[in-house]
C-alpha positions in Angstrom: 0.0 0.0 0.0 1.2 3.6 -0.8 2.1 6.0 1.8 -0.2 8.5 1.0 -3.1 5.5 0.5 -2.5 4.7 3.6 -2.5 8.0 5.0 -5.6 8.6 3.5 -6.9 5.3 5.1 -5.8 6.0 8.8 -6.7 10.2 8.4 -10.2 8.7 7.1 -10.2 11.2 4.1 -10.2 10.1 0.4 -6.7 10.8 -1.4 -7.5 13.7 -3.3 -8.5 15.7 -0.4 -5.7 14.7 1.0 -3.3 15.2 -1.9 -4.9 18.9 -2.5 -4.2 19.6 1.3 -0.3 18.0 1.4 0.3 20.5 -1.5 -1.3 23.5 -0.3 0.9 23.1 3.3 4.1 22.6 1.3 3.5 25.4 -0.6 2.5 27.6 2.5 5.1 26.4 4.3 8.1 26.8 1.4 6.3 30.5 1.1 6.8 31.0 4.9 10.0 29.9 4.4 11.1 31.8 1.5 9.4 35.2 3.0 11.5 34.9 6.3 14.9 34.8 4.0 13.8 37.8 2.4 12.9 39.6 5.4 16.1 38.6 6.5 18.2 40.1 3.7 16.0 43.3 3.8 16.8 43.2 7.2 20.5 43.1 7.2 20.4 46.4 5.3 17.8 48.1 6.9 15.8 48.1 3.5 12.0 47.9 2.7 12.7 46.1 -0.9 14.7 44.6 -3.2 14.1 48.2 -5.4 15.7 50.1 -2.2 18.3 47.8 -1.2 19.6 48.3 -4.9 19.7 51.9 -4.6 21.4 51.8 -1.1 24.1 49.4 -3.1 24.6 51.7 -6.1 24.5 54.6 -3.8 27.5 53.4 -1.7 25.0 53.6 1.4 26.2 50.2 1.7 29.3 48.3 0.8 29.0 46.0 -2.7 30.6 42.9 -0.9 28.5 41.3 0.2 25.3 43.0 -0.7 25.6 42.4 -4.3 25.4 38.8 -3.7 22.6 38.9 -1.5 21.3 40.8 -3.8 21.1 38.0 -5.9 19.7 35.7 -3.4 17.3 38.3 -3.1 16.3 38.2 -6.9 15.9 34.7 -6.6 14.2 34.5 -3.3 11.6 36.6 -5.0 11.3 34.7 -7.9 10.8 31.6 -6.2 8.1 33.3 -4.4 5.9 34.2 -7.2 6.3 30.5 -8.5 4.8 29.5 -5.3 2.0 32.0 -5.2 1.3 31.0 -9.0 0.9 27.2 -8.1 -1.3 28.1 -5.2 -3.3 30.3 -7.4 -3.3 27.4 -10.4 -3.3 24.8 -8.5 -6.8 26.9 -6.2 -5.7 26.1 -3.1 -6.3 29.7 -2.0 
């Protein structure tokens, strides 16, 4: 028997409902996960947003090593995010 069949069998809900629900908290929890890194670079640099932390960079306000880099991580942070909002929205488990 498959882990989630039996899952299913000793949660007493049919897969799909169960399915639906695994995905939604992965997604909520990857989202949760990927919003706290952010905060955290934002954070670091006493920025609002990637836009600000940018400016702050380019400015001099701060020094390029290491911001550019988190900058990047930043970038992709934020990326990642909207891929996760997107499934939720595709997948309607909002």
């Amino acid at each position: 028997m498959k882990t989630l069949s039996k899952l299913a069998s000793k949660l007493k809900v049919d897969e799909e409902t169960l399915e639906r629900e695994a995905a939604k908290a992965l997604l909520l929890h990857k989202l949760k996960l990927v919003e706290s890194e952010i905060a955290s670079i934002l954070s670091k640099y006493n920025a609002s947003s990637y836009e600000e932390l940018l400016r702050k960079v380019e400015s001099g306000e701060v020094e390029e090593h290491p911001a550019w880099e988190d900058l990047i991580t930043l970038e992709n942070l934020l990326n990642f995010k909207k891929k996760i909002l997107k499934l939720i929205e595709e997948l309607g488990l909002d």
